[in-house]
Structure formats: structure tokens, C-alpha cells
Jmol script that loads the backbone (N, CA, C; Angstrom):
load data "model"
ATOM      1  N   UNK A   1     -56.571 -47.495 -25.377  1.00  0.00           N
ATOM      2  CA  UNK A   1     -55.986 -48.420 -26.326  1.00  0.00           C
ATOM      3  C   UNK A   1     -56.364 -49.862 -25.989  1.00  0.00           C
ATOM      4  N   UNK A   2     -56.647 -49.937 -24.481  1.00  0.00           N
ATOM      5  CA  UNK A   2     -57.154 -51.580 -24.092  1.00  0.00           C
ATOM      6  C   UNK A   2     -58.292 -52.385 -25.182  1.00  0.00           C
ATOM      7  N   UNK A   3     -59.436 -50.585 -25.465  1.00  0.00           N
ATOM      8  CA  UNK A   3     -60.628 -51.168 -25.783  1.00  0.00           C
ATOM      9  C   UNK A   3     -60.202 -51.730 -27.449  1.00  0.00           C
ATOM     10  N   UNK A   4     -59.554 -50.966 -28.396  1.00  0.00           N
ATOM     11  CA  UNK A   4     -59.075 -51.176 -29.580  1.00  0.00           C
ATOM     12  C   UNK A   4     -58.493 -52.406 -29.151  1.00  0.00           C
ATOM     13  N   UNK A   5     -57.116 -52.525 -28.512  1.00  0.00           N
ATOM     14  CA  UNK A   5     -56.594 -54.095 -29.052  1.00  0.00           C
ATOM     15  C   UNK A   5     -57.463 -55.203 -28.166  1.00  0.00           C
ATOM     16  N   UNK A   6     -58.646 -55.304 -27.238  1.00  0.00           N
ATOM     17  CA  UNK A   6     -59.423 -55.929 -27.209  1.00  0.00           C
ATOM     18  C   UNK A   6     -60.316 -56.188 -28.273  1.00  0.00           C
ATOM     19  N   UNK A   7     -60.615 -55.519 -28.980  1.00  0.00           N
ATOM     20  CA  UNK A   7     -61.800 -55.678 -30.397  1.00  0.00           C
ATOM     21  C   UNK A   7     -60.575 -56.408 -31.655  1.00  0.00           C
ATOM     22  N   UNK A   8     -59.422 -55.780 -31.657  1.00  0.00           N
ATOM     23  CA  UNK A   8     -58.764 -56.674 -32.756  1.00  0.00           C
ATOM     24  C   UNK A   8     -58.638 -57.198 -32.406  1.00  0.00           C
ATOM     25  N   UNK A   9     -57.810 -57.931 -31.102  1.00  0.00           N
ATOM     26  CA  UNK A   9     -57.746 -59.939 -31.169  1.00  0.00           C
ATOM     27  C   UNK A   9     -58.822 -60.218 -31.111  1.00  0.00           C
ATOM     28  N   UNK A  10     -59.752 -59.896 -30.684  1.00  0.00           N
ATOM     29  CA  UNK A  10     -61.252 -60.219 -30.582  1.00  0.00           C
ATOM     30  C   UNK A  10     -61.862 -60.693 -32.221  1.00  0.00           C
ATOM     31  N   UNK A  11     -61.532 -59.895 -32.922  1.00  0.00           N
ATOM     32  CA  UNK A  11     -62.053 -59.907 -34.329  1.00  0.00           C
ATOM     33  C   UNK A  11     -61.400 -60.806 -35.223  1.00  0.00           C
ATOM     34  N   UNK A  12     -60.050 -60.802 -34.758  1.00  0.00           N
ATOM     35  CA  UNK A  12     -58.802 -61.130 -35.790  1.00  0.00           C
ATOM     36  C   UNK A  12     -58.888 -62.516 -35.740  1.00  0.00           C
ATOM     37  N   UNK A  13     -59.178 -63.739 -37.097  1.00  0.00           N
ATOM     38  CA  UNK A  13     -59.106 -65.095 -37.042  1.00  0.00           C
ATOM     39  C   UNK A  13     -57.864 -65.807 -36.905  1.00  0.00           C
ATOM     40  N   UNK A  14     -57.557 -66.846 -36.278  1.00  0.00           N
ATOM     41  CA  UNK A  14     -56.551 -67.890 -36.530  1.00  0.00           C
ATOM     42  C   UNK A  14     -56.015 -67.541 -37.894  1.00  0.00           C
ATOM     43  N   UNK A  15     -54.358 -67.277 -37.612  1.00  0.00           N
ATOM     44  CA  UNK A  15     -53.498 -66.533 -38.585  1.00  0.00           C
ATOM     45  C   UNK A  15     -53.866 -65.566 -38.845  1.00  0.00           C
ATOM     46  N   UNK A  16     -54.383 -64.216 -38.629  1.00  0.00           N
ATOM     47  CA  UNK A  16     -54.556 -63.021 -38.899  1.00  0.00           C
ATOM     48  C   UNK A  16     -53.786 -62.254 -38.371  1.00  0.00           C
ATOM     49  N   UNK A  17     -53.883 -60.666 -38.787  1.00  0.00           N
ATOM     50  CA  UNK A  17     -52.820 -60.109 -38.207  1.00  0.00           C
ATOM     51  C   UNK A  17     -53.304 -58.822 -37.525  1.00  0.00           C
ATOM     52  N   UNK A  18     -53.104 -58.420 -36.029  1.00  0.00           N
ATOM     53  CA  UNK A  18     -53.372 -57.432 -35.650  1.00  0.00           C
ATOM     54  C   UNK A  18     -52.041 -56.146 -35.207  1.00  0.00           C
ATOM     55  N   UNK A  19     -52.578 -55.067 -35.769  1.00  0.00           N
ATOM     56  CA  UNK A  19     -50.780 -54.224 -35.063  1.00  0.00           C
ATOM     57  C   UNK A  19     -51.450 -52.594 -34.574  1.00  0.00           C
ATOM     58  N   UNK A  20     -51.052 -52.331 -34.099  1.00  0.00           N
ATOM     59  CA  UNK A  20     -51.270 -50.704 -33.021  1.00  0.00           C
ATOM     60  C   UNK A  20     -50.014 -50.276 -33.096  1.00  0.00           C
ATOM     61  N   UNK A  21     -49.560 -48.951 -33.542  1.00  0.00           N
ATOM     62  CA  UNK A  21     -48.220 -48.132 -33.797  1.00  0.00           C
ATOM     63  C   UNK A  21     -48.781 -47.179 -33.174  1.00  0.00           C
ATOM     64  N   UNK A  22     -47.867 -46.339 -33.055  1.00  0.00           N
ATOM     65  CA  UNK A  22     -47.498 -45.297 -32.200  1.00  0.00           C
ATOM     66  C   UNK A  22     -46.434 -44.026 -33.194  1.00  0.00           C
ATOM     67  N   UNK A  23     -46.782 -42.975 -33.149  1.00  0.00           N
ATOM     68  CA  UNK A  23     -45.990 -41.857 -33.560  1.00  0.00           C
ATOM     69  C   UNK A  23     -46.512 -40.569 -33.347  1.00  0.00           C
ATOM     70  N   UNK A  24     -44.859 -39.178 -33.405  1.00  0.00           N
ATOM     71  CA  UNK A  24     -45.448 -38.171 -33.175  1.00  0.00           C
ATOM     72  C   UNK A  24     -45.678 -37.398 -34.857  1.00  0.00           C
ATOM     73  N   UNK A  25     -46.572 -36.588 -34.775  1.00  0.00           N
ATOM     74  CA  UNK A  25     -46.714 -35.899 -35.913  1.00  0.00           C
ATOM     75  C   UNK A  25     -46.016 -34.977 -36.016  1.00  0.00           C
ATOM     76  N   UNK A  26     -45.666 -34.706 -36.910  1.00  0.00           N
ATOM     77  CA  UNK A  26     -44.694 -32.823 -37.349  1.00  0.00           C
ATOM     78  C   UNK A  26     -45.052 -32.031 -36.514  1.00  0.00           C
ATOM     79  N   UNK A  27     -46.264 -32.276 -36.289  1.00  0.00           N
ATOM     80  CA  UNK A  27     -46.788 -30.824 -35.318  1.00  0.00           C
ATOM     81  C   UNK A  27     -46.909 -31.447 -33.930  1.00  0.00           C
ATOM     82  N   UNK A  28     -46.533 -32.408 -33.371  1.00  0.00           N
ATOM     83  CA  UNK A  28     -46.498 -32.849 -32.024  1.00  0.00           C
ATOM     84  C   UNK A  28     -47.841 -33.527 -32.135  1.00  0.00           C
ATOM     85  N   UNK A  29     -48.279 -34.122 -32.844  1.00  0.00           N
ATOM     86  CA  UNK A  29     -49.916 -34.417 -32.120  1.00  0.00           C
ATOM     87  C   UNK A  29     -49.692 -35.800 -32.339  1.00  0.00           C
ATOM     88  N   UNK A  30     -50.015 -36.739 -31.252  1.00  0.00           N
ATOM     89  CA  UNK A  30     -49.605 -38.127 -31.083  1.00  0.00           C
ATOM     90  C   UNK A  30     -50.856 -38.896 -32.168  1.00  0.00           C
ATOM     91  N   UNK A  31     -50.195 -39.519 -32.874  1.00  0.00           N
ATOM     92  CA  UNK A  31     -51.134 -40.983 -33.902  1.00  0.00           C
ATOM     93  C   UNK A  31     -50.846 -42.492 -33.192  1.00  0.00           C
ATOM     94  N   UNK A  32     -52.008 -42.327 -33.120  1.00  0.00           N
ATOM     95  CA  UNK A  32     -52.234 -44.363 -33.089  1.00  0.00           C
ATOM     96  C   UNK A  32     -52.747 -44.776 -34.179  1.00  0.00           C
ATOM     97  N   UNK A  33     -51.919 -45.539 -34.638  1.00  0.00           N
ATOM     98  CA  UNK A  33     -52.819 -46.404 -35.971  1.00  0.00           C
ATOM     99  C   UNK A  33     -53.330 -47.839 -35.654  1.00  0.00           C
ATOM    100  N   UNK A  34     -54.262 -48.298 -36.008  1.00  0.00           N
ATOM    101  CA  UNK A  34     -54.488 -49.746 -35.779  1.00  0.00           C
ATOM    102  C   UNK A  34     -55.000 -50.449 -37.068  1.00  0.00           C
ATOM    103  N   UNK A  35     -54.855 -51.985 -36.741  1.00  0.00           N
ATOM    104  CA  UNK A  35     -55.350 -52.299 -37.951  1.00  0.00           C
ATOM    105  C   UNK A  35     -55.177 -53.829 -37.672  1.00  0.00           C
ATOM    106  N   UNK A  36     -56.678 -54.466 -38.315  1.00  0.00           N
ATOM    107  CA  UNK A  36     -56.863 -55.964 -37.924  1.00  0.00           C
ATOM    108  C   UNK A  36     -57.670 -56.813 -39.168  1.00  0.00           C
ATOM    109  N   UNK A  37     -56.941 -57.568 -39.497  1.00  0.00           N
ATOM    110  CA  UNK A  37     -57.572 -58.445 -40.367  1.00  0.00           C
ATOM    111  C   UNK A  37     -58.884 -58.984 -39.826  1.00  0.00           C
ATOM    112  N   UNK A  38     -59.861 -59.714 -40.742  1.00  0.00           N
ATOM    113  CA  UNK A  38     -60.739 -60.606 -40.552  1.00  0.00           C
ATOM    114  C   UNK A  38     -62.175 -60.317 -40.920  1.00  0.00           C
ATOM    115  N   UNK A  39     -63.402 -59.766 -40.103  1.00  0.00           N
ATOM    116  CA  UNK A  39     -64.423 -59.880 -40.501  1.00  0.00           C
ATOM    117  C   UNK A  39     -64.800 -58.825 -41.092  1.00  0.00           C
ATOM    118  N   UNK A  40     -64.061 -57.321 -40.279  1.00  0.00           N
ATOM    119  CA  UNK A  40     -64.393 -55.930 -40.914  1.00  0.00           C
ATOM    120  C   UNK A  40     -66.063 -56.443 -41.063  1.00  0.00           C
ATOM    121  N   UNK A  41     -66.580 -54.867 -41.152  1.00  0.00           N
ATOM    122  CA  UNK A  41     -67.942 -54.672 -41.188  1.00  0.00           C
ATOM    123  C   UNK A  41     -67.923 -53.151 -42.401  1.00  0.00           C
ATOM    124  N   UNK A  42     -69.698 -53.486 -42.251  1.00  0.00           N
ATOM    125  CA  UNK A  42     -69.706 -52.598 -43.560  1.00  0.00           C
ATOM    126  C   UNK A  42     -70.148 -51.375 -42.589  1.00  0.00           C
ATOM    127  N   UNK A  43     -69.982 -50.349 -43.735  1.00  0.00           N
ATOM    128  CA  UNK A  43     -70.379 -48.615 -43.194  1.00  0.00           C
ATOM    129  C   UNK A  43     -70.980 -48.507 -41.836  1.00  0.00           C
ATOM    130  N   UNK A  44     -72.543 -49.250 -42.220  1.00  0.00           N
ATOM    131  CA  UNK A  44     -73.874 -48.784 -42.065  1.00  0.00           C
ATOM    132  C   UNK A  44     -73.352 -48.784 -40.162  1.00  0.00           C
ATOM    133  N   UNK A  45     -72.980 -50.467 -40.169  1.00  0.00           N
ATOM    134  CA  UNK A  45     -72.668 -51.254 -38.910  1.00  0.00           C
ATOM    135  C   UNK A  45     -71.413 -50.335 -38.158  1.00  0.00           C
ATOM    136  N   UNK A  46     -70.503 -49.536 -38.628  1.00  0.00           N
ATOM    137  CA  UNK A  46     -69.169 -49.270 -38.150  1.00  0.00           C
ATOM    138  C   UNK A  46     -70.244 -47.578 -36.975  1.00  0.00           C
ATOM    139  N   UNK A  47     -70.867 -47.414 -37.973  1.00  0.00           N
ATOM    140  CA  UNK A  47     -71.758 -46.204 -36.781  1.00  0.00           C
ATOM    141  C   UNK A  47     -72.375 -46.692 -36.014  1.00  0.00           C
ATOM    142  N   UNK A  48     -73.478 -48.071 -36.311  1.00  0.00           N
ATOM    143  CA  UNK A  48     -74.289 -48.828 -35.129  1.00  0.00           C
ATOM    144  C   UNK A  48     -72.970 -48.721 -33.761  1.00  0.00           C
ATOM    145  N   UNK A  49     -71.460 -49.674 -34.630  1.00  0.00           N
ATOM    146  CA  UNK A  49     -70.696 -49.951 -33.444  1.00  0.00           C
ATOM    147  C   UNK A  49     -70.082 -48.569 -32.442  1.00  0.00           C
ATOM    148  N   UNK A  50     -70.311 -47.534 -32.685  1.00  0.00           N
ATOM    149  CA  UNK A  50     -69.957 -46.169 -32.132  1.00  0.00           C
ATOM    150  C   UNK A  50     -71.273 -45.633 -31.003  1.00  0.00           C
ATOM    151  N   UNK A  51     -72.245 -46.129 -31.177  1.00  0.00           N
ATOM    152  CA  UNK A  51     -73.223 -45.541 -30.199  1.00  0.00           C
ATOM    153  C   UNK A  51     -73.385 -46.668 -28.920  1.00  0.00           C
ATOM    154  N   UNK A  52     -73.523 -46.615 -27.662  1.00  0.00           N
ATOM    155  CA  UNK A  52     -73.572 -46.619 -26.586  1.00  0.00           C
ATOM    156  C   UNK A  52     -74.113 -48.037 -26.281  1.00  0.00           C
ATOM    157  N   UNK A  53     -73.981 -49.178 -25.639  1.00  0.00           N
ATOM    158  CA  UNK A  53     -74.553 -50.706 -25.879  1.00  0.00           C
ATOM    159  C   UNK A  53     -75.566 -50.933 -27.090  1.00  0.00           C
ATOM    160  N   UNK A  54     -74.811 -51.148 -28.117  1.00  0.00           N
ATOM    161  CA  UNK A  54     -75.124 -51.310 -29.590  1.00  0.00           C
ATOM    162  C   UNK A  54     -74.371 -51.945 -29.723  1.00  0.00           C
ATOM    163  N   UNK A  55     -74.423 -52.910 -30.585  1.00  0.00           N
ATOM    164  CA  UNK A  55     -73.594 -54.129 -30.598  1.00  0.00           C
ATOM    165  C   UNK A  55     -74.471 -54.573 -32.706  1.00  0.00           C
ATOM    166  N   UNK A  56     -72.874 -55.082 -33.122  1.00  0.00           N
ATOM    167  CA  UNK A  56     -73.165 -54.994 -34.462  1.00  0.00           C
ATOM    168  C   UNK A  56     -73.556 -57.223 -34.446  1.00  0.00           C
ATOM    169  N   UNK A  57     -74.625 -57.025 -35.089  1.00  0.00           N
ATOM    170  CA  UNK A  57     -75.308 -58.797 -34.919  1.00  0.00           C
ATOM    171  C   UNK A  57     -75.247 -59.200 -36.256  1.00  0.00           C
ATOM    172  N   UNK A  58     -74.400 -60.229 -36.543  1.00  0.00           N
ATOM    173  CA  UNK A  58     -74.750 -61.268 -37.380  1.00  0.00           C
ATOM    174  C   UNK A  58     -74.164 -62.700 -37.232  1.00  0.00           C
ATOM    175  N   UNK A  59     -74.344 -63.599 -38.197  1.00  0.00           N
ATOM    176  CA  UNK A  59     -74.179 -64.974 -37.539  1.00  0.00           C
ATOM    177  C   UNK A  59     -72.318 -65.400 -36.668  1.00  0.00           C
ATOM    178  N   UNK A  60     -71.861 -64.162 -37.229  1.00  0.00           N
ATOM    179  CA  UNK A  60     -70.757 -64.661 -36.816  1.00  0.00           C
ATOM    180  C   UNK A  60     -69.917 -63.667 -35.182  1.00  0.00           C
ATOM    181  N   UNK A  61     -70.801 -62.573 -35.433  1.00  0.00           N
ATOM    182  CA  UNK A  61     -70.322 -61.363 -34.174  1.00  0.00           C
ATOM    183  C   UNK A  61     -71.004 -62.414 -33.164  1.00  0.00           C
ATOM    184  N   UNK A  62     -72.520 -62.793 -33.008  1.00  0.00           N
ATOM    185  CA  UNK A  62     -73.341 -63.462 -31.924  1.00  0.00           C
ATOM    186  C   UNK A  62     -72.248 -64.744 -31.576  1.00  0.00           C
ATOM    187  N   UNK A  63     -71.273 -65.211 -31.493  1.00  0.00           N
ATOM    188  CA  UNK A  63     -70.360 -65.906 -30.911  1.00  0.00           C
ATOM    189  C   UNK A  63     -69.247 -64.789 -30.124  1.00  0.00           C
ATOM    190  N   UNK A  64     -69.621 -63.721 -30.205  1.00  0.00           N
ATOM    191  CA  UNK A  64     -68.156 -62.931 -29.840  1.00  0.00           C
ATOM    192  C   UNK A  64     -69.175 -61.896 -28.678  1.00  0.00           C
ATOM    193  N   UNK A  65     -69.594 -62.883 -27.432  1.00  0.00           N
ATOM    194  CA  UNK A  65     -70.157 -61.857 -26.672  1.00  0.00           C
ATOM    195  C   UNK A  65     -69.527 -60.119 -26.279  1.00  0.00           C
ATOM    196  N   UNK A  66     -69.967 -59.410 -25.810  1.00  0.00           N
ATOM    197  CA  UNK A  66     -69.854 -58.087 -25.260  1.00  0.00           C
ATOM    198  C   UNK A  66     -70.499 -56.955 -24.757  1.00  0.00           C
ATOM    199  N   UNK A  67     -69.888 -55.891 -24.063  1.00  0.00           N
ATOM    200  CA  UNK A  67     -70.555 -54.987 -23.662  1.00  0.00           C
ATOM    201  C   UNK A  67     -71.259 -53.982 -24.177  1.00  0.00           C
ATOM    202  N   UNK A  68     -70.635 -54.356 -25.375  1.00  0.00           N
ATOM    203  CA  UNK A  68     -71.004 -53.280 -26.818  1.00  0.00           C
ATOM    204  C   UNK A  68     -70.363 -51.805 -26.588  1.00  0.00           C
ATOM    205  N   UNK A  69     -69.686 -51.873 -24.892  1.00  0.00           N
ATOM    206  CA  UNK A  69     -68.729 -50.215 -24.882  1.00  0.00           C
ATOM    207  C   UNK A  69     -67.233 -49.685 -24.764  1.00  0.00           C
ATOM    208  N   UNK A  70     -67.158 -51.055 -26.071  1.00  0.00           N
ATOM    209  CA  UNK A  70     -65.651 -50.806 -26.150  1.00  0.00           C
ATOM    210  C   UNK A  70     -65.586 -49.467 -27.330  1.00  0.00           C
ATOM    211  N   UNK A  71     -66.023 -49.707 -28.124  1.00  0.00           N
ATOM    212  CA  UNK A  71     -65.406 -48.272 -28.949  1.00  0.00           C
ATOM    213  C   UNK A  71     -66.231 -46.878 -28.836  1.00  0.00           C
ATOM    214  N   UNK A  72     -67.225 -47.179 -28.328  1.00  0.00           N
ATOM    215  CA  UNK A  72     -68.392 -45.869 -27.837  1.00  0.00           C
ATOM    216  C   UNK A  72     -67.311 -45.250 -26.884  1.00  0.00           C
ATOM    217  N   UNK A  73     -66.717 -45.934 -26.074  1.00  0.00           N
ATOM    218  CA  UNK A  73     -65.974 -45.556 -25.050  1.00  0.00           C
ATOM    219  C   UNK A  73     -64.568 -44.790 -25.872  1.00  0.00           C
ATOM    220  N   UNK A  74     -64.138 -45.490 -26.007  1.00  0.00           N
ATOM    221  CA  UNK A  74     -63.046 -44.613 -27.482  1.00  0.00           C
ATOM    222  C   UNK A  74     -62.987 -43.514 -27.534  1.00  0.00           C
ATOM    223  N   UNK A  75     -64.117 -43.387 -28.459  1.00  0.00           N
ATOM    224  CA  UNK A  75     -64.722 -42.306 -29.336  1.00  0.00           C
ATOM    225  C   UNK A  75     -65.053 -41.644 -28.300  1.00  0.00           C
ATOM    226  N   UNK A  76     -65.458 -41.777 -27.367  1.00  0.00           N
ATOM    227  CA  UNK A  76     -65.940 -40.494 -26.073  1.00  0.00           C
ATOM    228  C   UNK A  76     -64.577 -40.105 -25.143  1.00  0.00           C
ATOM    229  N   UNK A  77     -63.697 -40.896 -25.293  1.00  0.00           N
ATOM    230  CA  UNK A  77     -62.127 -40.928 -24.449  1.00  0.00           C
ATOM    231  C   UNK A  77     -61.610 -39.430 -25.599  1.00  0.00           C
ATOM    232  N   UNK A  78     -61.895 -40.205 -27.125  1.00  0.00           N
ATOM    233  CA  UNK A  78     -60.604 -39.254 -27.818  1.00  0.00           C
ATOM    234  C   UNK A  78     -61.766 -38.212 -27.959  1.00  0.00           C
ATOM    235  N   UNK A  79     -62.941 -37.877 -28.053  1.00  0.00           N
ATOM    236  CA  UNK A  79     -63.719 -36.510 -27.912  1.00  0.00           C
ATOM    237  C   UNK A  79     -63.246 -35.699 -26.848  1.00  0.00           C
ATOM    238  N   UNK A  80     -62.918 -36.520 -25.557  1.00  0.00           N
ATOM    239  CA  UNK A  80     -63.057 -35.181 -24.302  1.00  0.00           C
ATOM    240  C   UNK A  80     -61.249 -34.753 -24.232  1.00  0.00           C
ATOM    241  N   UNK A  81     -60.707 -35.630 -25.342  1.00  0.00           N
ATOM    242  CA  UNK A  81     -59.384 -34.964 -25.660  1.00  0.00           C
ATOM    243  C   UNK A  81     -59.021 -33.907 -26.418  1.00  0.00           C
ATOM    244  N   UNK A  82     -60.334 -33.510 -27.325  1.00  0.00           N
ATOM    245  CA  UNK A  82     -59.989 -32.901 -28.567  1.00  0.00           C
ATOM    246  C   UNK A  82     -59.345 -33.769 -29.338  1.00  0.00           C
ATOM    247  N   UNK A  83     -59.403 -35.087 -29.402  1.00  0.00           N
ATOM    248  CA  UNK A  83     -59.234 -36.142 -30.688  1.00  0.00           C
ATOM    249  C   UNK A  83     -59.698 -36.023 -31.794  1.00  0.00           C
ATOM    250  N   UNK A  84     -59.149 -36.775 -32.763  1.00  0.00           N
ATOM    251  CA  UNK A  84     -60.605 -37.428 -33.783  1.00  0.00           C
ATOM    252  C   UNK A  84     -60.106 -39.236 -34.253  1.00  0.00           C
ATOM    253  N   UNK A  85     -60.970 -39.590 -34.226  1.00  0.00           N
ATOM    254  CA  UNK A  85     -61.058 -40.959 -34.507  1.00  0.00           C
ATOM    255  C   UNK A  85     -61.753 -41.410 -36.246  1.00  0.00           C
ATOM    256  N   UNK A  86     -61.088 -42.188 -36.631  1.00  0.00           N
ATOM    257  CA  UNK A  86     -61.333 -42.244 -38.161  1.00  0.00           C
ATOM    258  C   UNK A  86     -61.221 -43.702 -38.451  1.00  0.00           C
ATOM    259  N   UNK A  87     -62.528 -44.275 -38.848  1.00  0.00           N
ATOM    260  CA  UNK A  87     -62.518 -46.043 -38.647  1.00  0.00           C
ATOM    261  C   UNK A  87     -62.315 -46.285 -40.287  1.00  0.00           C
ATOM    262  N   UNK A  88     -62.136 -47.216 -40.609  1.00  0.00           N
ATOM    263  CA  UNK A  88     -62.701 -47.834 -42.621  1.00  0.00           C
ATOM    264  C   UNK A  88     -62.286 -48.986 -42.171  1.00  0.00           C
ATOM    265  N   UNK A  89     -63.585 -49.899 -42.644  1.00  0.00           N
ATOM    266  CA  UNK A  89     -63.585 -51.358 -42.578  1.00  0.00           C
ATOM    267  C   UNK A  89     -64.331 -51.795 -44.218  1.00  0.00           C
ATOM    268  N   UNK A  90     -63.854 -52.973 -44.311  1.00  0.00           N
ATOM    269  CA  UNK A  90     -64.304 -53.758 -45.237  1.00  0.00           C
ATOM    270  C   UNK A  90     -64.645 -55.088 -44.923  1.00  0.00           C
ATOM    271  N   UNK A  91     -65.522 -55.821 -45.405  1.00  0.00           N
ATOM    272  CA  UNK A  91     -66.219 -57.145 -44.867  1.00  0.00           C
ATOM    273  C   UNK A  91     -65.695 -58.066 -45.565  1.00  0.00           C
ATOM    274  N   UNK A  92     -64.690 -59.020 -44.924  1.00  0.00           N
ATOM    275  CA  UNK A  92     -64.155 -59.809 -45.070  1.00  0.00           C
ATOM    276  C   UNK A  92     -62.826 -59.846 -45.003  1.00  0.00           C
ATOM    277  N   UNK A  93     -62.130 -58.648 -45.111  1.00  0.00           N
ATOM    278  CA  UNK A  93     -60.598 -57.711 -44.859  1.00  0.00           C
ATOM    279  C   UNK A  93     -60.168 -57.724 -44.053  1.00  0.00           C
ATOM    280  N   UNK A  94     -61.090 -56.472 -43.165  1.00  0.00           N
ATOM    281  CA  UNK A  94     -60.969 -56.307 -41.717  1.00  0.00           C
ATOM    282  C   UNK A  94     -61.324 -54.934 -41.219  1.00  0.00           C
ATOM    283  N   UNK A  95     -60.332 -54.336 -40.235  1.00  0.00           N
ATOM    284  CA  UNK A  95     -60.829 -52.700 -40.173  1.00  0.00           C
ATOM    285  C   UNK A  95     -59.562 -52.374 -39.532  1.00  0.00           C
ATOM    286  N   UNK A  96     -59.308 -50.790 -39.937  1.00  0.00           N
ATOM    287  CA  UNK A  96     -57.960 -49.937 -39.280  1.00  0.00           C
ATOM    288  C   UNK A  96     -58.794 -48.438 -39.051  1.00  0.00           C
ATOM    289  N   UNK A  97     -58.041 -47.679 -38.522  1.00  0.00           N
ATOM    290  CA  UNK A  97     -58.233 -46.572 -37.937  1.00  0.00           C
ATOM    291  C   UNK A  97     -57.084 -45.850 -37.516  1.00  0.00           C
ATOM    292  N   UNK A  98     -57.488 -44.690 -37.422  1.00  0.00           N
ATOM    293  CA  UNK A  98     -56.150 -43.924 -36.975  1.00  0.00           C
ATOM    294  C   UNK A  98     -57.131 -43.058 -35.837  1.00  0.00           C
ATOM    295  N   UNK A  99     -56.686 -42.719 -34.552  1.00  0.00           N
ATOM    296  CA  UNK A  99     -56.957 -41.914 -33.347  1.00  0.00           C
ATOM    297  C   UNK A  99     -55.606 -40.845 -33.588  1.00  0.00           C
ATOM    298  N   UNK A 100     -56.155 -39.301 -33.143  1.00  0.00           N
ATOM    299  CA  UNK A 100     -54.987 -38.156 -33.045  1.00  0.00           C
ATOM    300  C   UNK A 100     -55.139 -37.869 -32.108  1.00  0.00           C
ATOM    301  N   UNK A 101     -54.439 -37.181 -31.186  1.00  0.00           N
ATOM    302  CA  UNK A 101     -54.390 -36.219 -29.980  1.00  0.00           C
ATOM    303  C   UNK A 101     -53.802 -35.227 -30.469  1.00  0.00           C
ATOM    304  N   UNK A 102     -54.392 -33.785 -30.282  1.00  0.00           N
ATOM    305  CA  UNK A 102     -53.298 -32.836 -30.305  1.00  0.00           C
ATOM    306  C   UNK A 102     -51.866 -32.684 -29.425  1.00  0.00           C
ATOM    307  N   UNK A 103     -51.056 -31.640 -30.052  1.00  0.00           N
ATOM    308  CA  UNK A 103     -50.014 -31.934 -29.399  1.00  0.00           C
ATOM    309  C   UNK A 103     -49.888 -31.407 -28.253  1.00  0.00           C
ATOM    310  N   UNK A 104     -51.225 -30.234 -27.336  1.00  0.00           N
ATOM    311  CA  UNK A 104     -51.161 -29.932 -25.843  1.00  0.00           C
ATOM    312  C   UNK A 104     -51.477 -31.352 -25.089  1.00  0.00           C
ATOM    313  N   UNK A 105     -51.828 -32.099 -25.286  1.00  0.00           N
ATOM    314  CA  UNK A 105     -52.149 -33.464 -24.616  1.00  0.00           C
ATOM    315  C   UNK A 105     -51.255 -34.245 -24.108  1.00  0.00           C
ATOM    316  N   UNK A 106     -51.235 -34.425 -23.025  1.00  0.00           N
ATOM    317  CA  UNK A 106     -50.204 -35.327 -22.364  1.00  0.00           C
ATOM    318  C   UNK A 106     -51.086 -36.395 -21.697  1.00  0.00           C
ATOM    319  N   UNK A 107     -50.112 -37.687 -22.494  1.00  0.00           N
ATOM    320  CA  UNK A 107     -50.908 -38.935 -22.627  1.00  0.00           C
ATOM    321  C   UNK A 107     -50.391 -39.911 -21.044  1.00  0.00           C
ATOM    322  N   UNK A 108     -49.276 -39.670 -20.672  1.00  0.00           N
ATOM    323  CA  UNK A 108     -48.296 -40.033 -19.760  1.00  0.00           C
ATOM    324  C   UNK A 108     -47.935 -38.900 -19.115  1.00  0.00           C
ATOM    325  N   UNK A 109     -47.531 -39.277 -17.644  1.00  0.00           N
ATOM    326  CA  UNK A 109     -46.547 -38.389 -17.409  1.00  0.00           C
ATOM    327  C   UNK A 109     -45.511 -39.306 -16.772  1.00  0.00           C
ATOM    328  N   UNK A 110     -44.402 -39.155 -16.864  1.00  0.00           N
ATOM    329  CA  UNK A 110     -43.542 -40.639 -16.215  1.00  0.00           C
ATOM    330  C   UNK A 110     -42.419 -39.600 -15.804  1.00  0.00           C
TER     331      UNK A 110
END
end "model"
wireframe off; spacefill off
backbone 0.3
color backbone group
């Protein structure tokens, strides 16, 4: 979850709004939702941003240095969970997503 709410304040402009919820599903399987105003990207770019130091470039990302393995990392966290991860962005909006875990997954143990 570090790498997600690192990319939304990261993304999110002066007065924008970023939020990450938390819930269980009917069937026990834990949802994170997220969701961040601001530059959102289109399709093509939301897969560039999923593969491995790929980094999405235009005049305004090239001010927002990085490793490019914040959400590759994600997406490979909620794979070796039996996750699924589900992005939709729009350019100029922003972007949300929802991450699942099934409900054998234990995220904590406290």
C-alpha cells in the first residue's frame, strides 16, 4: 500500500484529493480501493506503468523523478497473493483502482 499512496500524493496537485479504503467482502476477500485526482494517464501508458523500470514520460511526469517500481511491484505483491489489481485512469481526472485478496490471505497477524 506504501507504493500506491506514494504514486497518489505523488500525482495528486495542490487541492486534490487522494483516499485508500479498506473493506471485507461478503466472501471474506479483503478490497483496497484507491483513488487520486490530477493527471491520470491514458490506457496505452497505465500498461507501460505496470512493467518493470518503465516509467510513463511526458512534460509533466519528467518533474516527478522515480524508480519506475512502484506499481510493477504491486502488481507482482498482489500476483504472488492470488490478487487481482484493476487500474482506470483518465487524463486530466486522475486514476483509482481496486486491489482484492482472497479471503485465505492473511494480511496481518497482530
Amino acid at each position: 500500500m506504501i507504493y500506491i499512496l506514494s504514486n497518489s500524493l505523488k500525482f495528486t496537485e495542490n487541492e486534490g484529493r487522494a483516499s485508500i479504503t479498506a473493506k471485507l467482502a461478503d466472501v471474506g476477500a479483503k478490497v483496497f480501493m484507491f483513488s487520486y485526482t490530477g493527471i491520470g494517464n491514458p490506457v496505452v501508458s497505465l500498461k507501460t506503468a505496470l512493467e518493470r523500470s518503465r516509467q510513463i514520460r511526458d512534460s509533466f511526469l519528467i518533474s516527478h523523478e522515480g524508480t519506475g517500481l512502484g506499481l510493477p511491484l504491486v502488481k507482482r505483491m498482489v500476483d504472488l497473493h492470488n490478487g487481482s489489481l484493476k487500474l482506470e485512469s483518465e487524463v486530466g481526472v486522475g486514476t483509482s483502482g481496486i486491489i482484492k485478496f482472497p479471503q485465505e490471505l492473511t494480511i496481518l497477524d497482530m
